[in-house]
PLY file of the C-alpha trace (Angstrom):
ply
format ascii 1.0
element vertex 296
property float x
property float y
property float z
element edge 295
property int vertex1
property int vertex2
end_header
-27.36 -1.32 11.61
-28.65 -0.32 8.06
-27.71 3.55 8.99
-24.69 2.74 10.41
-23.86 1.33 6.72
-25.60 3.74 5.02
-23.71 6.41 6.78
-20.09 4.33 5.84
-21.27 4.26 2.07
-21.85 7.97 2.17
-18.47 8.56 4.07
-16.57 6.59 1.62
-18.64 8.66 -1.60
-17.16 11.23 0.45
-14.04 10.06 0.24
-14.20 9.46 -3.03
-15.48 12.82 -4.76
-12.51 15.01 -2.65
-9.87 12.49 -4.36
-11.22 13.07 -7.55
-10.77 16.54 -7.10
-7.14 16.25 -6.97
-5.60 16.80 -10.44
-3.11 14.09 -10.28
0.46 14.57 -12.06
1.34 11.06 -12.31
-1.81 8.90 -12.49
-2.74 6.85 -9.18
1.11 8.11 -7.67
-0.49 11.66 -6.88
-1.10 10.94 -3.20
-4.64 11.68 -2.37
-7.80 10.77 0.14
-10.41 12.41 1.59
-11.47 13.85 4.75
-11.59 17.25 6.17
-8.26 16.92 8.85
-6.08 19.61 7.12
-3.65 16.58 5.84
-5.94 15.75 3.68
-6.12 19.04 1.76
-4.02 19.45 -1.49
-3.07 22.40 -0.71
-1.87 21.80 2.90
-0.69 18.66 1.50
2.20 20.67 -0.61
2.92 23.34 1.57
3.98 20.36 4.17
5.73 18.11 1.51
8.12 20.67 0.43
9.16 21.09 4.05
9.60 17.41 4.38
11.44 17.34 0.84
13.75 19.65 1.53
15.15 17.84 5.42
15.15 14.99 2.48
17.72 16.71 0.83
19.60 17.28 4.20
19.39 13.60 5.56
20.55 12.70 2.21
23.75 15.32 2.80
23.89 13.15 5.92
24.24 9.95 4.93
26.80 10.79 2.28
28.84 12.75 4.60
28.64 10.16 7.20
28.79 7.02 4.89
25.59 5.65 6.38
24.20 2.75 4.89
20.28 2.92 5.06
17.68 0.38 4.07
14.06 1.32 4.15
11.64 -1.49 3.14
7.93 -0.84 2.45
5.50 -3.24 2.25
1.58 -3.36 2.36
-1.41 -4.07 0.89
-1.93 -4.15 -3.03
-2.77 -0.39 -3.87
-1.98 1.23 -0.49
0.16 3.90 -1.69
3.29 2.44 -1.44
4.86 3.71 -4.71
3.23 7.26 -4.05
5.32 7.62 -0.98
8.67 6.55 -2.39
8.58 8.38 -5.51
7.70 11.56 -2.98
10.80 10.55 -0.92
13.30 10.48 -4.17
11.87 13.34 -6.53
14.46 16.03 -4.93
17.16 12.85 -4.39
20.45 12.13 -5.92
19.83 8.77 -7.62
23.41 8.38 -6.64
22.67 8.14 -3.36
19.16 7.48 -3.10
18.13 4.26 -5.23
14.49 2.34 -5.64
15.05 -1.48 -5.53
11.88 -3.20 -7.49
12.61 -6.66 -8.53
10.42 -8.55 -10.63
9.81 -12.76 -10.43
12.94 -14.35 -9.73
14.41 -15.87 -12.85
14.63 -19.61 -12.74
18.62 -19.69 -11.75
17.56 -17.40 -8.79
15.13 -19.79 -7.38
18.19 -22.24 -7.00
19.77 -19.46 -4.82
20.13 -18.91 -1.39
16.50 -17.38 -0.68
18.02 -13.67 0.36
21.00 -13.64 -2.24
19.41 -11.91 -4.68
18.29 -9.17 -2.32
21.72 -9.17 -0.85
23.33 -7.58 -4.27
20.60 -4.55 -3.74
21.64 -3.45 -0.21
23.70 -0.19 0.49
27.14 0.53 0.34
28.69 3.52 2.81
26.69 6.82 1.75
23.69 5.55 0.11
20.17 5.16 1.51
18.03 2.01 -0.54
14.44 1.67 -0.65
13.32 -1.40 -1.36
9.73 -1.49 -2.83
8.60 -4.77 -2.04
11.14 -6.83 -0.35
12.37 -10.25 1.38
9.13 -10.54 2.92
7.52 -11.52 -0.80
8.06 -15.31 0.86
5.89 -14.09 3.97
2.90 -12.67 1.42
2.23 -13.33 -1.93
4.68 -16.42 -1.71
2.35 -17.99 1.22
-0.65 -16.94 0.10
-0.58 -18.13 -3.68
1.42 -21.49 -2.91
4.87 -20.05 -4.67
6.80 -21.57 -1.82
6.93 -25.05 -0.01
6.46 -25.02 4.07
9.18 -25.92 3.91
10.63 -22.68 2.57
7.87 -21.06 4.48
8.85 -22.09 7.87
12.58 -21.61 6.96
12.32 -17.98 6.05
10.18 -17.42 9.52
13.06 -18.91 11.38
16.24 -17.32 9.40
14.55 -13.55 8.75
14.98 -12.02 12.58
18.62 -13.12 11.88
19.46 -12.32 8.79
18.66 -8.92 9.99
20.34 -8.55 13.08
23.43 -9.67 10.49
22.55 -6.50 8.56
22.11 -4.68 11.76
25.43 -5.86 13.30
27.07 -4.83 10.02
26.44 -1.30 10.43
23.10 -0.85 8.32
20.24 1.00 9.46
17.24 -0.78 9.00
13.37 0.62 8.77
10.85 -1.26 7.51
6.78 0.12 7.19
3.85 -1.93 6.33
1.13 0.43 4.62
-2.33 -0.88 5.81
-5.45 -0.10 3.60
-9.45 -1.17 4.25
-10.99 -3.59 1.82
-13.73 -0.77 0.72
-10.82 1.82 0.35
-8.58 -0.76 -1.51
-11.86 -1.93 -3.63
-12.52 1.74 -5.00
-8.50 2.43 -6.06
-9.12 -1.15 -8.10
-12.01 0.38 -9.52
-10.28 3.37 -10.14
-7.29 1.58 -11.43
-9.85 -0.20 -14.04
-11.56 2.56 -15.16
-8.42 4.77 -16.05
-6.15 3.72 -18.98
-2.89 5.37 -17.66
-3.94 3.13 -14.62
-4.75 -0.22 -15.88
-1.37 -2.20 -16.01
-0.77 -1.24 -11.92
-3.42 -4.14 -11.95
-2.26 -7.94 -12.51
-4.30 -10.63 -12.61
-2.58 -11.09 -9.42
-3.53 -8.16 -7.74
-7.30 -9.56 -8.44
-6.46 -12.87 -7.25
-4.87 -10.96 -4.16
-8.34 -9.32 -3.70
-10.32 -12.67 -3.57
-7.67 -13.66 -1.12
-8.07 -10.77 1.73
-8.54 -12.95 4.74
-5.39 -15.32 3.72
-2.88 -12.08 3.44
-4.27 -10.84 6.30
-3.56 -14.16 8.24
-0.16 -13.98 6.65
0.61 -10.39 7.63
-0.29 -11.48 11.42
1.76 -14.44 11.50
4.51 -12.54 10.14
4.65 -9.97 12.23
4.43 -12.75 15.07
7.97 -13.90 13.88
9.54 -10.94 12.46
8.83 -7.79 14.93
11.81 -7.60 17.47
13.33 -5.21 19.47
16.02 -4.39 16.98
13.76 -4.27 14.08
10.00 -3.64 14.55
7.63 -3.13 11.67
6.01 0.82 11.68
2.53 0.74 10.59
1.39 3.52 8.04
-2.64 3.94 8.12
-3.07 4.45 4.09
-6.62 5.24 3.38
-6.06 8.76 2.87
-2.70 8.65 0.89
-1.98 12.12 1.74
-2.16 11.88 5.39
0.08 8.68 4.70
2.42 10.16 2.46
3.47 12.64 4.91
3.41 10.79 8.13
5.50 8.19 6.31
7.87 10.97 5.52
8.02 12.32 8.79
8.90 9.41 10.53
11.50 8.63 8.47
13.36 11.92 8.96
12.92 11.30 12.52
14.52 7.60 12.58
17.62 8.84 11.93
19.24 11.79 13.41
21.57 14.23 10.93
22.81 18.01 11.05
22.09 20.25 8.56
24.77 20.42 5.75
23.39 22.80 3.58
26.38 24.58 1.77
27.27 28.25 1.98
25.41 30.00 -1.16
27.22 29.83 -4.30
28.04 32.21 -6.77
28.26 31.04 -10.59
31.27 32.15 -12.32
30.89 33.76 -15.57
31.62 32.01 -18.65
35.42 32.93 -20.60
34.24 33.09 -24.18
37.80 32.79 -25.77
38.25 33.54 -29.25
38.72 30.91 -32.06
35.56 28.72 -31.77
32.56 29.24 -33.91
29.25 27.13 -33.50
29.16 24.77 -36.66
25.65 25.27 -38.39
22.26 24.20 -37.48
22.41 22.04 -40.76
24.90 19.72 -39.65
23.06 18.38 -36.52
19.97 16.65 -36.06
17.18 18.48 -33.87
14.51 16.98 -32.67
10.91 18.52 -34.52
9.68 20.99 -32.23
5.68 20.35 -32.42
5.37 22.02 -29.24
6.21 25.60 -29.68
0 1
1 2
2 3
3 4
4 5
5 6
6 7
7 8
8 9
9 10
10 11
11 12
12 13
13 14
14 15
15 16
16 17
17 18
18 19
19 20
20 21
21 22
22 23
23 24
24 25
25 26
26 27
27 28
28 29
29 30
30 31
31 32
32 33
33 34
34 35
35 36
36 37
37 38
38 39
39 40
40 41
41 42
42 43
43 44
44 45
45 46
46 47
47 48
48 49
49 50
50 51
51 52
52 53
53 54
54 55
55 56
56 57
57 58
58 59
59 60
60 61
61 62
62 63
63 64
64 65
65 66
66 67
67 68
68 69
69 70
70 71
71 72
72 73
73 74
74 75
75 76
76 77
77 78
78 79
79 80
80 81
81 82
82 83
83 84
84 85
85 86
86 87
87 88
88 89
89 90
90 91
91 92
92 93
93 94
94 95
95 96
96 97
97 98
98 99
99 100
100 101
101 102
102 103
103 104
104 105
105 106
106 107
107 108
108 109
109 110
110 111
111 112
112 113
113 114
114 115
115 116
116 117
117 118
118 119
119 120
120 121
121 122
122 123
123 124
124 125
125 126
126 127
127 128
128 129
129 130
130 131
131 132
132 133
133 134
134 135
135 136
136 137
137 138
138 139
139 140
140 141
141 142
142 143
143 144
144 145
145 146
146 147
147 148
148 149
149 150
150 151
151 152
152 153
153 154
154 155
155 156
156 157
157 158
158 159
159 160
160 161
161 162
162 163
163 164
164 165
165 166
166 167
167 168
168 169
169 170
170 171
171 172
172 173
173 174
174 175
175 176
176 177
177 178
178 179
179 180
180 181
181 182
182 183
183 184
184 185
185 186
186 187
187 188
188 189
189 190
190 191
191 192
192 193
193 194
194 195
195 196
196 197
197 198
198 199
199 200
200 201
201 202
202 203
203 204
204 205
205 206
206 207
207 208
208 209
209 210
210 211
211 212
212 213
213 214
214 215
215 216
216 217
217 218
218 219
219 220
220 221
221 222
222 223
223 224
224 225
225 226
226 227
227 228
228 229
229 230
230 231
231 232
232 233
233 234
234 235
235 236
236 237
237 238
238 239
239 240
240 241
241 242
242 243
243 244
244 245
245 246
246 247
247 248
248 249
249 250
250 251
251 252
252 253
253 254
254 255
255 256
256 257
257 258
258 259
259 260
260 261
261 262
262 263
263 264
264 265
265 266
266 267
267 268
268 269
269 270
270 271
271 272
272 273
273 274
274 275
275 276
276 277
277 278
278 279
279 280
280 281
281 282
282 283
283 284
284 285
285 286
286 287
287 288
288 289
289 290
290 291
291 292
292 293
293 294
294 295
C-alpha cells in the first residue's frame, strides 16, 4: 500500500516537472500535462492543434454557409481546463460567428426571471456557433452545492432541463455539451499553481476554495445530474482533463466530428494593387498623436 502511494506521488512530481516545462503564452490557458503518450508533448501538441484549427476554420465556413445554429456547453470541475480549450477553439475564429458566453452572478432583477431567460438571450442565431463557458447547469453545481437555490428550484430545474432542450433541439439548434473531469491531486496542484503565480491568482475565488472543501458534494451533484439530464437526444461527452493537452485536443476532435461540413475553403486570392491617384498628400506627423514607441 505505502509503494503503491509512493509510486502515485512520484507519478504526479512527474507530472508536474514536464508541465512546468511548457513555456506558457497565456498563464494557466497554455494547455499542458504530463506523461510520455505523444499528446502530451508540446511539440506534438502544436503540430496536431494547427490541424485541428484550421477544420475550425472550415466548420466555421460551414455553419455560416449553412446558417447552423450551434451551442456547445462546457462544464467541469474548477480548474479542469475548460477555458484552455475554448480559447484554443476561437483563436483562428470570426468573433462574428464564433462567440464565448461567460456570465457572471445573476443581478438581482434576473433572479426574479424565468430560471433559463437569461441564458435564452445568449443562444445562436442562423450562422453562428456559441460556446457557453459555464452554463444552465450552474443550478445543478455550484447552485446545489453552496445552498444558492431552494429544492424547490432544485427539483424544478431537474424536471424542466431534458425539455427545455429538446425545445432547443426541435428548434433547429445543435446541441453538445462536455463535462471536463479532473482528479482531486491533479486539481490540488493547478490550485497550488494558481496560488503561487501572480498572473494566476484571481482564476481563484474564495469560491473555488470553498468548492475544494466541497469535492464529495459536487461530485454527488454531477451524478445526480447526469441521472436526470443525459438522454438520447442530448448526452453529456466526458473529457478526461488531467493532462490538458491530451484534453485540449480530444475535445477538439470530437467536436469537428459532431457535426458534419464540406470544405469551403475559397479559391486563392490575388490582392489588387493599390491606385495612388494624385492630389492627396499625408498631413504631418505633428498633427497626430502617436503612441511613445518604448519598444523599438
Amino acid at each position: 500500500m505505502a509503494k503503491e502511494k509512493k509510486h502515485k506521488k512520484a507519478k504526479h512530481k512527474a507530472r508536474a516537472e514536464d508541465e512546468d516545462k511548457v513555456i506558457a503564452s497565456s498563464a494557466e490557458d497554455e494547455p499542458s500535462g504530463g506523461g510520455e503518450k505523444e499528446g502530451s508533448t508540446k511539440k506534438f501538441f502544436e503540430k496536431e492543434l494547427k490541424k485541428l484549427q484550421v477544420e475550425l476554420v472550415k466548420l466555421q465556413e460551414w455553419v455560416k454557409a449553412q446558417g447552423l445554429k450551434v451551442v456547445v456547453i462546457f462544464e467541469g470541475r474548477d480548474a479542469a481546463g475548460k477555458g484552455g480549450v475554448i480559447k484554443r477553439i476561437t483563436q483562428g475564429l470570426n468573433p462574428r460567428i464564433c462567440r464565448i458566453v461567460a456570465l457572471g452572478t445573476p443581478t438581482e432583477r434576473e433572479k426574479t426571471q424565468w430560471y433559463f431567460q437569461r441564458y435564452v438571450a445568449h443562444l445562436p442565431a442562423a450562422g453562428e456557433l456559441v460556446l457557453f463557458d459555464r452554463s444552465w447547469y450552474n443550478r445543478a453545481g455550484v447552485e446545489r452545492v453552496m445552498g444558492f437555490c431552494t429544492e424547490d428550484e432544485y427539483t424544478e430545474f431537474l424536471r424542466s432541463c431534458p425539455e427545455f432542450e429538446r425545445m432547443l433541439l426541435r428548434s433547429g439548434m445543435i446541441l453538445i455539451k462536455y463535462w471536463f473531469s479532473v482528479s482531486d491531486e491533479e486539481q490540488e496542484r493547478r490550485f497550488q499553481q494558481r496560488i503561487n503565480t501572480p498572473t494566476k491568482r484571481w482564476k481563484l475565488s474564495p469560491m473555488d476554495l470553498e468548492s475544494r472543501a466541497k469535492w464529495v458534494e459536487y461530485s454527488k451533484a454531477k451524478d445526480e445530474m447526469f441521472a436526470y439530464t443525459v438522454t438520447k437526444q442530448s448526452p453529456w461527452y466526458v473529457v478526461n482533463a488531467d493532462n490538458k493537452m491530451v484534453a485540449c485536443l480530444n475535445c477538439i476532435h470530437h467536436l469537428l466530428s459532431m457535426i458534419a461540413y464540406d470544405d469551403l475553403t475559397p479559391e486563392p486570392i490575388e490582392l489588387p494593387a493599390i491606385h495612388k491617384g494624385s492630389g492627396y498628400e499625408r498631413p504631418p506627423r505633428t498633427y497626430q498623436t502617436y503612441v511613445p514607441e518604448v519598444y523599438k
